[in-house]
MIDOSE-1310 file (N, C-alpha, C; in nm, 2 decimals, decimal comma, always signed):
residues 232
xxxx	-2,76/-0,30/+5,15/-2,87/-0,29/+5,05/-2,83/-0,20/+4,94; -2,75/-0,13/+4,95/-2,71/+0,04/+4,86/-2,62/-0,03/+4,77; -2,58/-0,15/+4,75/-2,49/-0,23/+4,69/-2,54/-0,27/+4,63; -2,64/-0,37/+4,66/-2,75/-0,45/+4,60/-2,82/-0,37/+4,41
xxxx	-2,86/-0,22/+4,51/-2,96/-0,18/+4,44/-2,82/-0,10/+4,32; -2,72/-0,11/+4,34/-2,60/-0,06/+4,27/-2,59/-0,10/+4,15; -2,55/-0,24/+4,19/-2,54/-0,37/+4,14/-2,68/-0,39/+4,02; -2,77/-0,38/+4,08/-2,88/-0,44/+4,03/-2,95/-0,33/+3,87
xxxx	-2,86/-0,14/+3,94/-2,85/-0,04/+3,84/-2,79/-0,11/+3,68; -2,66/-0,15/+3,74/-2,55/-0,16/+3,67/-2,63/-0,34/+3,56; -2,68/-0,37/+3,59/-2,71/-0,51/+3,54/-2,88/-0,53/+3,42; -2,94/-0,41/+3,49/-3,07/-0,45/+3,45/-3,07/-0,45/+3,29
xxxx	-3,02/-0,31/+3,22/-3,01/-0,34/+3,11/-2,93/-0,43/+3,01; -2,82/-0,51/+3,04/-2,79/-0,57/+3,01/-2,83/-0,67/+2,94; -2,85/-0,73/+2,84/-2,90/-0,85/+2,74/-2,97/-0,97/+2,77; -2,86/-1,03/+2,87/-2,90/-1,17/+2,92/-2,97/-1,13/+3,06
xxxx	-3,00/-1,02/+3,10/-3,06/-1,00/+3,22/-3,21/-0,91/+3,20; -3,19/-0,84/+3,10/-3,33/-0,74/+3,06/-3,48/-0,80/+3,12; -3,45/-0,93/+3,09/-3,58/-0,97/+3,07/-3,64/-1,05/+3,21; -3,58/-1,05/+3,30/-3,55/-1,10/+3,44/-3,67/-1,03/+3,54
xxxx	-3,72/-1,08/+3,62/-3,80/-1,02/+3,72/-3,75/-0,96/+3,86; -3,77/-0,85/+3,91/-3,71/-0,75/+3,96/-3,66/-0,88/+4,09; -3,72/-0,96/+4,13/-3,66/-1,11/+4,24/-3,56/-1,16/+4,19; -3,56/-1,19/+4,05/-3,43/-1,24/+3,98/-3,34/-1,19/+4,00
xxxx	-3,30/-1,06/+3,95/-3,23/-0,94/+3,96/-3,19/-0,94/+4,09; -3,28/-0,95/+4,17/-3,21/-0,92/+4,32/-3,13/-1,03/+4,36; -3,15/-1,18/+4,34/-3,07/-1,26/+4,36/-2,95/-1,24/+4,28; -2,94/-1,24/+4,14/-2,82/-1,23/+4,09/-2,72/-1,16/+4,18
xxxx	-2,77/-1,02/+4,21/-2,70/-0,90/+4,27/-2,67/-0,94/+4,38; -2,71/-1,01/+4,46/-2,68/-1,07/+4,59/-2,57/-1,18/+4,56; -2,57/-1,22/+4,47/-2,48/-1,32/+4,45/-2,31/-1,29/+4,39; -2,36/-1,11/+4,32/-2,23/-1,08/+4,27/-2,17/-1,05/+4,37
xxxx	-2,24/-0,98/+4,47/-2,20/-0,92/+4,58/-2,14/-1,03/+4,67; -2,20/-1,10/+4,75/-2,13/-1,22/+4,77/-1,98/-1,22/+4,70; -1,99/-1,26/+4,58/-1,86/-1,29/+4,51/-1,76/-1,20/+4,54; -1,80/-1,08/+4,52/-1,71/-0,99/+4,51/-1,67/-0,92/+4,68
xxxx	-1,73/-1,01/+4,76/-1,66/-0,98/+4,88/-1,56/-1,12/+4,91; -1,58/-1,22/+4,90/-1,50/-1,36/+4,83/-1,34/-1,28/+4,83; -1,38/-1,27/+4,69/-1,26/-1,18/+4,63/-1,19/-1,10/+4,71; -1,23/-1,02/+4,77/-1,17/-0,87/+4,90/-1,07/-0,97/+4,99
xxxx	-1,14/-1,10/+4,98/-1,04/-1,18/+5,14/-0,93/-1,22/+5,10; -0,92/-1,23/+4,94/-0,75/-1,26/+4,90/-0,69/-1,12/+4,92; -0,64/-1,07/+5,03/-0,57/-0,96/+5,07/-0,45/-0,94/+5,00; -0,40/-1,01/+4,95/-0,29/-0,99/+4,88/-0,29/-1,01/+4,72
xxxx	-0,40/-1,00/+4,68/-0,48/-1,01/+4,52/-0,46/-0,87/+4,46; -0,40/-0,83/+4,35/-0,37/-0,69/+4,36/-0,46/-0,64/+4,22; -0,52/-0,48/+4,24/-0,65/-0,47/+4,12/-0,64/-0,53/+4,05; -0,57/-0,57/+3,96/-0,58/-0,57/+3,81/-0,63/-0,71/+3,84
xxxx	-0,59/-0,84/+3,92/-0,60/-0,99/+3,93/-0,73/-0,99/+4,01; -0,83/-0,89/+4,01/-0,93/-0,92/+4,13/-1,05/-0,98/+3,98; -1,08/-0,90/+3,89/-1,12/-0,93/+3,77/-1,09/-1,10/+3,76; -1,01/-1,11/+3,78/-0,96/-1,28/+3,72/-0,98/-1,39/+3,79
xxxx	-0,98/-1,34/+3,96/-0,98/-1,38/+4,05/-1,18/-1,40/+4,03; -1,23/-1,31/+4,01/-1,39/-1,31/+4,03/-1,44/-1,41/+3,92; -1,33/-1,38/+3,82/-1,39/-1,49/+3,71/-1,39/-1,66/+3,75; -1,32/-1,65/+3,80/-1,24/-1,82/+3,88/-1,35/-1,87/+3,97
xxxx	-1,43/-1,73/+4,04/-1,53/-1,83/+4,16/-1,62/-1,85/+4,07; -1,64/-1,76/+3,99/-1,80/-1,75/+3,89/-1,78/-1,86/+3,84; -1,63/-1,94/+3,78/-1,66/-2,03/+3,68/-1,67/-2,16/+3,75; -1,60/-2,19/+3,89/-1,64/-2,30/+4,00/-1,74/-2,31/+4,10
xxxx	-1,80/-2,17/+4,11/-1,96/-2,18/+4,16/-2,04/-2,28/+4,00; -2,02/-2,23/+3,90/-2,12/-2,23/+3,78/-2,11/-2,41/+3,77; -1,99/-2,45/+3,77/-1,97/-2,62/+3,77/-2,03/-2,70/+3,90; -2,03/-2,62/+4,03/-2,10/-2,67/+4,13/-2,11/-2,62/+4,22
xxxx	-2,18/-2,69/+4,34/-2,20/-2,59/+4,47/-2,09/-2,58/+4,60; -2,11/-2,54/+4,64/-2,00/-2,51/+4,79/-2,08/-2,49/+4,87; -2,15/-2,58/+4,96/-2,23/-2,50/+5,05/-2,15/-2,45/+5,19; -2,07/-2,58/+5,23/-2,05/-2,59/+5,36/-1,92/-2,44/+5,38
xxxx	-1,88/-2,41/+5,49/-1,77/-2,30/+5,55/-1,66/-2,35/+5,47; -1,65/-2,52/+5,55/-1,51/-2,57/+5,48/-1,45/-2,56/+5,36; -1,57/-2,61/+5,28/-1,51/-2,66/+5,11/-1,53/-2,48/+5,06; -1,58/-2,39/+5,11/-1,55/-2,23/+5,02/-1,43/-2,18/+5,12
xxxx	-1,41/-2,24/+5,18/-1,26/-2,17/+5,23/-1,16/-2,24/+5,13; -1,18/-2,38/+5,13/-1,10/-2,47/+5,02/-1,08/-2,38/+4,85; -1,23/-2,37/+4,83/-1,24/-2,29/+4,75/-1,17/-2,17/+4,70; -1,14/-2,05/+4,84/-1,05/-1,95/+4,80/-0,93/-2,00/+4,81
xxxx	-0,89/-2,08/+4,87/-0,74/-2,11/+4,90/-0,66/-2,14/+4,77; -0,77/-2,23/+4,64/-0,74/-2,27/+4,55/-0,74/-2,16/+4,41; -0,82/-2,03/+4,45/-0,80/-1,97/+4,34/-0,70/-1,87/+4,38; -0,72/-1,83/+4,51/-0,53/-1,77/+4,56/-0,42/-1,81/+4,47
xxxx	-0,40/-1,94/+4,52/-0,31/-2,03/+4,47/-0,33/-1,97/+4,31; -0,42/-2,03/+4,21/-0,45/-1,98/+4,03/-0,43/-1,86/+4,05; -0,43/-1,74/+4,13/-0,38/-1,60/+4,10/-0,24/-1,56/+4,11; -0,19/-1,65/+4,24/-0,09/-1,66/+4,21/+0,04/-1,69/+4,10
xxxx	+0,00/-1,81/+4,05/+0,06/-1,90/+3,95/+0,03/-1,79/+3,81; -0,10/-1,73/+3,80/-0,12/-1,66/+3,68/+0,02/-1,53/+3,67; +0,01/-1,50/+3,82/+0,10/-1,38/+3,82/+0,25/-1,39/+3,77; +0,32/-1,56/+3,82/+0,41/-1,59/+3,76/+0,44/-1,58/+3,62
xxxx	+0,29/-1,66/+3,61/+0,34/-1,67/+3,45/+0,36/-1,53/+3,34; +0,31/-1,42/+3,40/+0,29/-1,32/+3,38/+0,47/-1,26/+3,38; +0,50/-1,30/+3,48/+0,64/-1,25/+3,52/+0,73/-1,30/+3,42; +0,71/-1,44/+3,39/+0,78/-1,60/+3,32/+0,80/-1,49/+3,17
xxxx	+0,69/-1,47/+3,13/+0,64/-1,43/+3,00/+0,71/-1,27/+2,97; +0,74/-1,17/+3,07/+0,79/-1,05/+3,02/+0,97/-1,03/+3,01; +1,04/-1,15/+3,13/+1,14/-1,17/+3,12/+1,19/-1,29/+2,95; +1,10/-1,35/+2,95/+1,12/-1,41/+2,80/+1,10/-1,29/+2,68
xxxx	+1,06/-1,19/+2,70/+1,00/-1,12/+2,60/+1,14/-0,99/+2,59; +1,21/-1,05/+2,67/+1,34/-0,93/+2,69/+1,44/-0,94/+2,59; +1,49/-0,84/+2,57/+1,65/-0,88/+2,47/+1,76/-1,03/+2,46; +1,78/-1,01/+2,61/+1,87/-1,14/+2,67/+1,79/-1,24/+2,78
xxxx	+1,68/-1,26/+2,71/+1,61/-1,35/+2,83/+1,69/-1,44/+2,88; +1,66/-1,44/+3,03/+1,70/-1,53/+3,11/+1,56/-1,60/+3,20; +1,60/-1,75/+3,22/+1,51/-1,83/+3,30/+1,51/-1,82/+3,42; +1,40/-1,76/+3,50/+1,50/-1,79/+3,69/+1,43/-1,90/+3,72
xxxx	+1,54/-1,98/+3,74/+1,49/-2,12/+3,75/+1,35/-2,11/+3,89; +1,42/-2,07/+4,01/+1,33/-2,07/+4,13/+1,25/-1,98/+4,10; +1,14/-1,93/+4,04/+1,03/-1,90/+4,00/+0,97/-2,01/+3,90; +1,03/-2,08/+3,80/+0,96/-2,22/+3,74/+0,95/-2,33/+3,88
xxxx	+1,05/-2,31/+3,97/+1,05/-2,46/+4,07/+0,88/-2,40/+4,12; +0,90/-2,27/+4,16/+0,77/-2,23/+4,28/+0,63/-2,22/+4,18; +0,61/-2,23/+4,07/+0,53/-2,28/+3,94/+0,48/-2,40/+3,96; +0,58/-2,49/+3,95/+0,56/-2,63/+3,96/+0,47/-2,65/+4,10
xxxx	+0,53/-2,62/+4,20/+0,50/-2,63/+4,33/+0,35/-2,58/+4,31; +0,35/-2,46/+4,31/+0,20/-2,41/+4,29/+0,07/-2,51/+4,24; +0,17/-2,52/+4,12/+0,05/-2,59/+3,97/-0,02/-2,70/+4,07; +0,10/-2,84/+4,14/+0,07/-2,92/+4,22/-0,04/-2,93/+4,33
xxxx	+0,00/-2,80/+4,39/-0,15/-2,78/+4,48/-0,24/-2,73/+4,47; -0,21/-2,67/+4,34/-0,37/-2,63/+4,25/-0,42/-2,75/+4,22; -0,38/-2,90/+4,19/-0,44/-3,02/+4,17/-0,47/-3,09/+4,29; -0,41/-3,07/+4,40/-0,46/-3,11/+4,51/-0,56/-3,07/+4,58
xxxx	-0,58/-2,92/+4,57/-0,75/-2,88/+4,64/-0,84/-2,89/+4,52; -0,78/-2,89/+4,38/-0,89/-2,94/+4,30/-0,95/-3,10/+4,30; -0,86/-3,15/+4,32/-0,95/-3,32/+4,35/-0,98/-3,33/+4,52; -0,96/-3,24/+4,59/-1,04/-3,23/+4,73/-1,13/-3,19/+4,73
xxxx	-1,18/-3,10/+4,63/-1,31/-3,02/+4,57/-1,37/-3,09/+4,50; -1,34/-3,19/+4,46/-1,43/-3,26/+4,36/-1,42/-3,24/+4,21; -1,32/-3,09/+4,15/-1,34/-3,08/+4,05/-1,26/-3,14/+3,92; -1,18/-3,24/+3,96/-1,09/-3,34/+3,89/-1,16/-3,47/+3,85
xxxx	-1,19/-3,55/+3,74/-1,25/-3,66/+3,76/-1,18/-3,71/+3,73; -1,16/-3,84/+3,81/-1,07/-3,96/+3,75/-1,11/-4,09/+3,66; -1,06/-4,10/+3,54/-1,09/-4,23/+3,45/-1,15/-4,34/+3,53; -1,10/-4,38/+3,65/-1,13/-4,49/+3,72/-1,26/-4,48/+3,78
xxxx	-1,33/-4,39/+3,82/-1,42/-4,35/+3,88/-1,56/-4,40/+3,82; -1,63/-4,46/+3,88/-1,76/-4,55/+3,85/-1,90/-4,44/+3,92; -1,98/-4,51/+3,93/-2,10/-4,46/+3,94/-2,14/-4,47/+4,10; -2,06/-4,60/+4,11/-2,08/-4,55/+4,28/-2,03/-4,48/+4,35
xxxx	-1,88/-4,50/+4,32/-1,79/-4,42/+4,38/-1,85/-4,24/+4,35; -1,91/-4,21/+4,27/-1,99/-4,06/+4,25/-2,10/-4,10/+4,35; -2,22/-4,16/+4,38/-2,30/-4,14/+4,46/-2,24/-4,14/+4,64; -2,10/-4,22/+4,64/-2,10/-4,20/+4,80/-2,04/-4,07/+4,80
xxxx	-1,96/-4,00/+4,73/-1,94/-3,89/+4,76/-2,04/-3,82/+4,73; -2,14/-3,79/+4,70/-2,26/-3,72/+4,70/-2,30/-3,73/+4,84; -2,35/-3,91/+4,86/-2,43/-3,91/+4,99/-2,31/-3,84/+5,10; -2,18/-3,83/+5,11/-2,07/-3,80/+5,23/-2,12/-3,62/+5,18
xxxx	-2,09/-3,53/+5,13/-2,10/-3,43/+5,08/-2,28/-3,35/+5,18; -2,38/-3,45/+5,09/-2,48/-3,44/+5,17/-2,55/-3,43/+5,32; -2,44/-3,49/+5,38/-2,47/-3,57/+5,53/-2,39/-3,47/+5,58; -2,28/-3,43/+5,53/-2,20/-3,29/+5,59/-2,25/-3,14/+5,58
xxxx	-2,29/-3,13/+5,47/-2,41/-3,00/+5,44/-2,52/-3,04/+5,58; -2,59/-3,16/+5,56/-2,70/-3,16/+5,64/-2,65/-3,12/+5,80; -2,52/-3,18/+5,88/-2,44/-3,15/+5,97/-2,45/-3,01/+6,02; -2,39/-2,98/+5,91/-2,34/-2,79/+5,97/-2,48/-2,72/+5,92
xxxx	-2,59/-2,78/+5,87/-2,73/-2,68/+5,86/-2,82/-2,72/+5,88; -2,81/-2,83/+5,99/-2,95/-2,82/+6,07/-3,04/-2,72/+6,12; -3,18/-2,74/+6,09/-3,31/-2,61/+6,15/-3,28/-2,53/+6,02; -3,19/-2,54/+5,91/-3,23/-2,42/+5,80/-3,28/-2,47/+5,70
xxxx	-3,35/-2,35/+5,65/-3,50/-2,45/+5,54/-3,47/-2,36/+5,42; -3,33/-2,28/+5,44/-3,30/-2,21/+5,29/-3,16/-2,30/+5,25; -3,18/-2,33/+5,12/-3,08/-2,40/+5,01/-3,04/-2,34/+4,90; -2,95/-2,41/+4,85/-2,92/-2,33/+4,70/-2,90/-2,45/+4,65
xxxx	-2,99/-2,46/+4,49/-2,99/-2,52/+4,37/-2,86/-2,57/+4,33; -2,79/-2,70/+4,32/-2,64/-2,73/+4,25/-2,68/-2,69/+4,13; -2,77/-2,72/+4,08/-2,77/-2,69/+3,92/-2,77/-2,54/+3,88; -2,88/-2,46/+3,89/-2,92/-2,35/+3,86/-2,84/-2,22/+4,00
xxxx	-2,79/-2,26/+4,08/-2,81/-2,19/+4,21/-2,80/-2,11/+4,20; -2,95/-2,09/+4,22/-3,06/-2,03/+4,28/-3,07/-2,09/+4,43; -3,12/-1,94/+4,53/-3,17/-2,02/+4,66/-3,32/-2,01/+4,67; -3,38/-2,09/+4,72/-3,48/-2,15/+4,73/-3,52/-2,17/+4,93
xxxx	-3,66/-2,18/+4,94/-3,71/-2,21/+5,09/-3,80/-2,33/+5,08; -3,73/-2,40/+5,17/-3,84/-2,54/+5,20/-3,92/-2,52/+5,34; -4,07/-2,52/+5,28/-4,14/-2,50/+5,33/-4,17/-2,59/+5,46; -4,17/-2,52/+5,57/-4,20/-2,66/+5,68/-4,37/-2,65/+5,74
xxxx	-4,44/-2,75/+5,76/-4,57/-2,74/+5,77/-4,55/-2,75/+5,92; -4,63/-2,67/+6,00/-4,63/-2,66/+6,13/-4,75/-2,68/+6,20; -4,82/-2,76/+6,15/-4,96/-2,81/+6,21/-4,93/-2,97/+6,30; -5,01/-2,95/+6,40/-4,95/-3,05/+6,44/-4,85/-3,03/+6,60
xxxx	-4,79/-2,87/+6,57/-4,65/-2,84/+6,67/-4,74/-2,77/+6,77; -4,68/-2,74/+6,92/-4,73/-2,66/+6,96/-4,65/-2,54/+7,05; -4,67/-2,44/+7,04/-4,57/-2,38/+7,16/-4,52/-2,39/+7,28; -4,40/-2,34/+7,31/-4,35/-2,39/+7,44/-4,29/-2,26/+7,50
xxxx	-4,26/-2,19/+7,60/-4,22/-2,10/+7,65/-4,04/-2,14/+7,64; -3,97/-2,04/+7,62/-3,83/-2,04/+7,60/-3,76/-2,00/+7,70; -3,74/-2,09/+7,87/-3,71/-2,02/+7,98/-3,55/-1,94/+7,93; -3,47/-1,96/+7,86/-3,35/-1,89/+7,86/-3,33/-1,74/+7,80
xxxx	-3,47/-1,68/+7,80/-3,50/-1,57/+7,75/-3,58/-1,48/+7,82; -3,56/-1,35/+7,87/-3,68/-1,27/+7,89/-3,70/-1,14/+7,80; -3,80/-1,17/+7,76/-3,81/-1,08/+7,61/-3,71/-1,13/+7,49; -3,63/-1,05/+7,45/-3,51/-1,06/+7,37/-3,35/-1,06/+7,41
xxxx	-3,40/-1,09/+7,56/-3,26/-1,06/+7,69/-3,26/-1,19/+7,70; -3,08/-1,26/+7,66/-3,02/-1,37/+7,72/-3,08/-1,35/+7,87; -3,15/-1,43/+7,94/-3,16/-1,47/+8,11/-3,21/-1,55/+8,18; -3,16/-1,63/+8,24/-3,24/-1,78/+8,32/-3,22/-1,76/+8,45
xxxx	-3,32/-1,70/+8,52/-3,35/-1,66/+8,66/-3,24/-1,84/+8,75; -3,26/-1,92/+8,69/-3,26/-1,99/+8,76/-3,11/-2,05/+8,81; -3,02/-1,98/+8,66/-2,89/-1,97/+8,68/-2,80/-1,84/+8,81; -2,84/-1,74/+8,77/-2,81/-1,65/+8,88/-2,83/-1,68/+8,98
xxxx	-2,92/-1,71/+9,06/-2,96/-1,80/+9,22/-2,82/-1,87/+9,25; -2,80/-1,94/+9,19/-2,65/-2,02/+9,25/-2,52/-1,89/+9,24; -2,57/-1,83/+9,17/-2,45/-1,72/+9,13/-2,47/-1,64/+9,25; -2,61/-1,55/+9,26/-2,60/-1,51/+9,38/-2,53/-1,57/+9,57
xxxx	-2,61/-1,68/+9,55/-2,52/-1,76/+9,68/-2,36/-1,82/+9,68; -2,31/-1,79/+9,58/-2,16/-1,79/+9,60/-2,14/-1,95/+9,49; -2,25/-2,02/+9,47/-2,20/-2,14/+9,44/-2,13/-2,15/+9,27; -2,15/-2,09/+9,22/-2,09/-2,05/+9,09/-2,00/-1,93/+9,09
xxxx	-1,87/-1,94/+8,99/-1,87/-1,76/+9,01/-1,91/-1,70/+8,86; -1,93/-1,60/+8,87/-1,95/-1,47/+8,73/-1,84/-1,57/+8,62; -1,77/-1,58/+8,62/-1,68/-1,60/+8,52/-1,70/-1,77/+8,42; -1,76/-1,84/+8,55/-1,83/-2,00/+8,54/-2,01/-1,98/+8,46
xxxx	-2,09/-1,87/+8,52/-2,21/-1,84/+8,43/-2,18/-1,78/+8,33; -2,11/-1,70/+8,28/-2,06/-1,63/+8,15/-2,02/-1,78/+8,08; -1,95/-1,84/+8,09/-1,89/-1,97/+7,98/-2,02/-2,03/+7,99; -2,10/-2,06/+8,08/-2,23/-2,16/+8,07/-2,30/-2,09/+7,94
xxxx	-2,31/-1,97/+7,97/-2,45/-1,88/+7,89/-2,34/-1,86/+7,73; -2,21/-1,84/+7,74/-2,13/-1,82/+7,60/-2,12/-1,66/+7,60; -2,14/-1,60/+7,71/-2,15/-1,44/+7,70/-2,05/-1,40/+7,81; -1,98/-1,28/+7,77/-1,86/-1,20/+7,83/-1,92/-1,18/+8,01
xxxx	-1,82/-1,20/+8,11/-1,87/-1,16/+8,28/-1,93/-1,06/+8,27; -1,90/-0,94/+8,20/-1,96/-0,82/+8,21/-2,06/-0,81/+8,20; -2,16/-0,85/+8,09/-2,29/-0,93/+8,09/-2,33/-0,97/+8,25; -2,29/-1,09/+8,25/-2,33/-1,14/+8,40/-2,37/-1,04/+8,51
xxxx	-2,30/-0,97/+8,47/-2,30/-0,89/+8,57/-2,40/-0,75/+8,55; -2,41/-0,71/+8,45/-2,54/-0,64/+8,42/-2,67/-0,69/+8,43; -2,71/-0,79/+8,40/-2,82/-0,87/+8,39/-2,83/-0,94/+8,58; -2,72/-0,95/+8,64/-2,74/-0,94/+8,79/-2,77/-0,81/+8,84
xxxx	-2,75/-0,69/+8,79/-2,77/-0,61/+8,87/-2,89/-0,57/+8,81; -2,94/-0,52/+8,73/-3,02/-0,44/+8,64/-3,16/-0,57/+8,65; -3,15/-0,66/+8,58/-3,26/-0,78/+8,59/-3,35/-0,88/+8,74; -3,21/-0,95/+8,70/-3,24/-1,04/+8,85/-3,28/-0,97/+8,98
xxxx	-3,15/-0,84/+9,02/-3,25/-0,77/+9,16/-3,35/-0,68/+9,11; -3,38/-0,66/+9,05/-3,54/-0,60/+8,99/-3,62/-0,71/+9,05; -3,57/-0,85/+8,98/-3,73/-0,90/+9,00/-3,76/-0,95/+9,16; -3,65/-0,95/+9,22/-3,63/-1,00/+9,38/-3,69/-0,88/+9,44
């Protein structure tokens, strides 16, 4: 949050932001932040390219969204890649700028190579359009895009805008539902009385209810001692 409100120091007066309501503001700042932790996971991005690096998500977030894990891993992979290539050319450009320039060729080959799979996660990303490309062929990639978002975010009712993104809550009406008790819980404690029983009589072991429940033996084994014989 000390980021946030950092962030949000550093922005308020600002021109295109002045006029923004303190919600606004906090989204933005949530979003720089976001970015700028983005940025930190190119571990081998060095200061000066992190600036250029942040400019690259800003300018492919701003053309579209990325919701899913996949396509923003795709994402950094591809602006890695653009920071790298910038860096070459950076190199390309001081050795030309020398007395007796010379070309090293294998730095142009690994250029080329780069540039190539800068065009290859850019048309996996969507952000290449091809002349050939029609109106449907844009809607099924939308509807495939969609159906995969919907996949990996099931039960979540927060989104973010492709256009404006901004995130937003879709409200769910809950009239109608009714409650149900959540036997795999007591209180806020992973625990299903009903699993342990077999655990106690030998027919499971500790290490077979741990993988069931997705929690470490050690667990198991606290929640046998401390829980289960409590309530026996």
């Amino acid at each position: 949050m000390d980021k946030i409100k950092k962030i949000i120091r550093s922005i308020r007066n600002l021109p295109q932001y002045k006029n923004l309501s303190e919600e606004e503001l906090i989204k933005i700042a949530q979003q720089q932040a976001e970015n700028k932790e983005l940025v930190e996971t190119l571990s081998f991005c060095l200061d000066d390219e992190k600036k250029f690096a942040k400019k690259l998500l800003e300018n492919y977030l701003a053309e579209r969204s990325f919701e899913n894990f996949s396509e923003r891993d795709t994402l950094m992979q591809l602006i890695g890649i653009e920071v790298l290539a910038e860096r070459i050319k950076k190199f390309l450009k001081t050795e030309g700028e020398k007395a007796n320039p010379s070309i090293p060729l294998q730095m142009v080959e690994q250029l080329t190579t780069i540039n190539k799979q800068s065009m290859e996660l850019k048309d996996k990303l969507g952000l290449t359009r091809k002349e050939n490309t029609n109106t449907l062929d844009e809607w099924e990639t939308l509807k495939k895009k969609a159906l995969t978002y919907y996949q990996e975010n099931k039960g979540c009712n927060v989104a973010k805008c492709p256009y404006c993104q901004k995130m937003f809550m879709i409200l769910k009406d809950m009239r109608g539902h009714h409650e149900e008790k959540l036997p795999i819980f007591k209180r806020t404690v992973l625990y299903n009385k009903e699993l342990y029983e077999p655990y106690e009589k030998g027919i499971i072991t500790k290490e077979k209810l741990a993988s069931i429940q997705g929690v470490h033996p050690d667990y198991v084994e606290y929640i046998f001692e401390n829980i289960y014989k409590n309530e026996k």
